[in-house]
N, C-alpha and C positions, 0 to 999 in steps of 0.2 A: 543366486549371486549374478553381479553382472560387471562389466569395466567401465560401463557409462555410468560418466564423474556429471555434478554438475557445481557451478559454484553462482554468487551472489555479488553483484553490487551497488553497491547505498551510500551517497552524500548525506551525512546524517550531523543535525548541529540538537544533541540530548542531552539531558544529563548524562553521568558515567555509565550507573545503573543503569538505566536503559537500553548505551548502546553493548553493554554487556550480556543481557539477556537477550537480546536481540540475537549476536553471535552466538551463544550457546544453544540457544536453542536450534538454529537452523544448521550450527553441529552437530549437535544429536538426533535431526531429522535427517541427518548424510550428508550436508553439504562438503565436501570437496577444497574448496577454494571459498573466501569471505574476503571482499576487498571492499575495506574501507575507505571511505574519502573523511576525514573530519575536517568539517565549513569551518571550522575554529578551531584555536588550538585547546585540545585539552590533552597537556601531559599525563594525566593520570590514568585516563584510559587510553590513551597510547600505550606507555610502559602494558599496562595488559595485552592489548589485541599485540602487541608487537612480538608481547615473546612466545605466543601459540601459535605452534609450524605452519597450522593450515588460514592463520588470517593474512593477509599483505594489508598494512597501514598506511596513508599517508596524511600527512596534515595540510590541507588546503590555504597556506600561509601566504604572503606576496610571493618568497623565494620561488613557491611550487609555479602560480598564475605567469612568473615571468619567464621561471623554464618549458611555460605550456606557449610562451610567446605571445600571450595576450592578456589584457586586462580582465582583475578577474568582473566576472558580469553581477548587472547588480543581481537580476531576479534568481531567486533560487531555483525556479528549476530549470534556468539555461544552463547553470553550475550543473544541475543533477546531469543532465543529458551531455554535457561536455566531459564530466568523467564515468559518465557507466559507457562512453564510447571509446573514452582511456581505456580503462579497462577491458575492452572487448579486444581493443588493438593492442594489449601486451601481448606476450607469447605465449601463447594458448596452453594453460593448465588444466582448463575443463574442457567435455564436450559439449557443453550449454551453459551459459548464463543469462541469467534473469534480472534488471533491475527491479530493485523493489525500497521503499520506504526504512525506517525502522519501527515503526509501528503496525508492520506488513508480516504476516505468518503463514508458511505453507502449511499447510494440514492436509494430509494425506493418508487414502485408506492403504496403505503400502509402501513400501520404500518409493521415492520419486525415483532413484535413480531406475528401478522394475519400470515403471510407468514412461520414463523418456527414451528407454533401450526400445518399450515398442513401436516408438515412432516411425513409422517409414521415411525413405528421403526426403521426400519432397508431400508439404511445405517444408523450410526450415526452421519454422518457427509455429510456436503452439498456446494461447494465448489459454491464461489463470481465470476466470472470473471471481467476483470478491464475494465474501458476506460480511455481514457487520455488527461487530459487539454490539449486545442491549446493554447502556449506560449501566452499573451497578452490580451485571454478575457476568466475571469475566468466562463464564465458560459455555454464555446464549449466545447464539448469532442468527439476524435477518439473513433469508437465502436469496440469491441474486434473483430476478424474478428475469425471463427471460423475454429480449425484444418481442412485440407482435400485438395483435389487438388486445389481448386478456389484461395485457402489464395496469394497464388504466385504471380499470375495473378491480383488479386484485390490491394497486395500490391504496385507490382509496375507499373498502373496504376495511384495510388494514391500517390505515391513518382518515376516522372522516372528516377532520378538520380541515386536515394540512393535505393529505395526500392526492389532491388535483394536483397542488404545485410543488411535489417533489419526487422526482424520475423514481423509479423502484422503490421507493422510499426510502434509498439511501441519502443520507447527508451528503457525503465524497461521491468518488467514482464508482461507475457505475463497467467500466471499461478493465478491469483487471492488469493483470502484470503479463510481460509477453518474455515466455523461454526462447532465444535463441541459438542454434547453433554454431559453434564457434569453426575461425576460418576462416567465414565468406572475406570476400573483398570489399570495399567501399560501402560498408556497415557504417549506418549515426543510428543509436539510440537514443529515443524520445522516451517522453514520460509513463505512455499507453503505446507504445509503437515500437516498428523495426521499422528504418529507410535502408536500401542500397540502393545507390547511386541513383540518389533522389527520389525512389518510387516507393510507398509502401510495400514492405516484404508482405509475397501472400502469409495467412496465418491458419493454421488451425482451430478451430474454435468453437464450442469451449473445451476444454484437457478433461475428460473424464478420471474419475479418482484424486483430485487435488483442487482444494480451494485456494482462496488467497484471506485469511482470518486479519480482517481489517480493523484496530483496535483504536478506529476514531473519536471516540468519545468517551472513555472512560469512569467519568464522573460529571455531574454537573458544572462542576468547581472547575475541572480540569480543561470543559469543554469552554466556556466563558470566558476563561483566561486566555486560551489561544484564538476566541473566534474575531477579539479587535484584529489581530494580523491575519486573518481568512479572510474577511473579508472584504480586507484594502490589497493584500497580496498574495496569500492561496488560495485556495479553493472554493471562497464562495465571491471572487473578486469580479468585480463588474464587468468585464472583456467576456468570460464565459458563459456561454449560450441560453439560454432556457429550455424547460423541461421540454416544450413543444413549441410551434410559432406564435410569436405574439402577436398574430392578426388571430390567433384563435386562442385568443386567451391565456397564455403562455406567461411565466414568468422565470428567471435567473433563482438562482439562489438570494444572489446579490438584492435582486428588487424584491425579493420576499421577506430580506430581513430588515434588510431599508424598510417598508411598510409597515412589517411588524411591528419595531423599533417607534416609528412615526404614529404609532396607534396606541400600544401601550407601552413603549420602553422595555426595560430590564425584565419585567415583568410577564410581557406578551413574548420576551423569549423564551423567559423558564416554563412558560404554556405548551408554547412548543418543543421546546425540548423532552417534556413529561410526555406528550403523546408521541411523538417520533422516534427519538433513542430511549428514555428510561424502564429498563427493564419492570413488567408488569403483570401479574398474572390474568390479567385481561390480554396487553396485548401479547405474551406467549399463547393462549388459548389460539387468538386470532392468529399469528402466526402456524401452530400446530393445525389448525383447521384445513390450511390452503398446501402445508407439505414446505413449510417455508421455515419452519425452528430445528435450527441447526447448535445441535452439542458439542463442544472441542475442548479437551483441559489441554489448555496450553502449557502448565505447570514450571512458569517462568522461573521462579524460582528454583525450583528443584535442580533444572540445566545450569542457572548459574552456579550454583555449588559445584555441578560435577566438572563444569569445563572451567572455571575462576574460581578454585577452591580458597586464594587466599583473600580475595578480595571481599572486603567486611564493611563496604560504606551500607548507608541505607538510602 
């Protein structure tokens, strides 16, 4: 046993469901403290997160933006990083918080809260790296593959279509979720980062015994319908960099799927999608081959029951 608490915070615009398994889960994985922001109002899962001791709720409404004294922003994640640094500046209920998504899962061989008590002081911060669900079976995940010559070679190996032009072969990030210790002074948390007073916080890196179980693409259906908004304003948006430089060849997400799209449409995307995310027993061989097929039952379900037993939507 140990008294190192940690807690969670997430700008999260979900369905209910969602953002309920979300908190249940990272309940029953020990979390401490769950501080929600919801980008929109949904009373229904308000009334839930509201009346469980260990969540703090708020609805991100004008009323909220104008007692923050400023307009809310449009892109979401100035929104995210504006309140996971609300929350860091409340009055400290954890000794660590981590921002993270709601599509974001620790997975841990041990309690976290075992693993952040062995922290030494310094850094104060300890950074997650991620792996990432294979479309189709929620309980395979790609292993981060780590910076250095091999990543290249191993990537595309394991994608030989597509895998020149996409970093680790993940879709998203490649940068994980960063714990930090609560207290410091002139703390802003980013997306992948810690600042104090302006300077990146040193980090640790990576957190041994704890992933970050990344559930980016779920389904084909599910990954389609959100990738028009990725790609004009998350994650595969054209401001963001490429896998390598583009004097050497290099493309963005953005310019791979522009291309694709430009080549064969709807079509050359579900191509890639099938080799990239779609869970397959080729590419889990390939994974399994390299040390990189990662096991996790999340068992979403199950935690919603035990921490939202009356809540019965689907």
């Amino acid at each position: 046993m140990t008294d190192v608490t940690w807690g969670i915070a997430s700008t999260i615009l979900a369905p209910t469901r969602d953002i309920l398994q979300f908190a249940a889960y990272h309940l029953a994985a020990g979390a401490h403290r769950i501080y929600i922001y919801l980008d929109a109002p949904n009373p229904q899962a308000f009334e839930f997160l509201d009346a469980h001791p260990k969540i703090r709720v708020i609805t991100c409404d004008d009323k909220y933006w104008k007692q923050r004294k400023r307009d809310r922003p449009d892109m979401h994640q100035v929104r995210q990083t504006a309140n996971a640094t609300h929350a860091y500046n409340r009055r400290a209920e954890v000794d660590w918080l981590i921002h993270m998504d709601a599509d974001e899962f620790l997975v841990a061989d041990r309690p976290v809260a075992e693993i952040l008590a062995e922290r030494p002081a310094d850094p104060h911060a300890t950074r997650i790296r991620p792996m990432e669900q294979l479309s189709g079976n929620p309980s395979a995940f790609k292993g981060f593959i780590p910076s250095g010559p091999d990543r290249a070679r191993i990537t595309a190996d394991l994608y030989p279509t597509y895998g020149a032009h996409v970093k680790g072969g993940f879709l998203s990030h490649l940068a994980g979720k960063v714990f930090v210790r609560t207290g410091l002074p002139k703390i802003n948390i980013r997306i992948h980062n810690v600042f104090q007073d302006g300077e990146m916080l040193d980090c640790h890196d990576p957190q041994d015994g704890i992933d970050l179980a990344h559930v980016h693409a779920k389904t084909w259906e599910d990954w389609i319908a959100a990738y028009r908004y990725r790609v004009t304003k998350g994650s595969y948006r054209s401001e963001l960099g490429p896998n390598k430089p583009y004097e050497k060849g290099g493309l963005s997400m953005h310019d791979l799927f522009t291309q694709i799209e430009q080549d064969a449409g709807e079509a050359g995307l579900c191509a890639f999608f099938d080799e990239v995310c779609a869970d397959s027993p080729a590419l889990r061989k390939r994974l399994a081959d390299h040390g990189l097929l990662h096991e996790a039952k999340l068992d979403l379900v199950s935690h919603l029951g035990q921490h939202f037993p009356d809540y019965t939507g689907v």
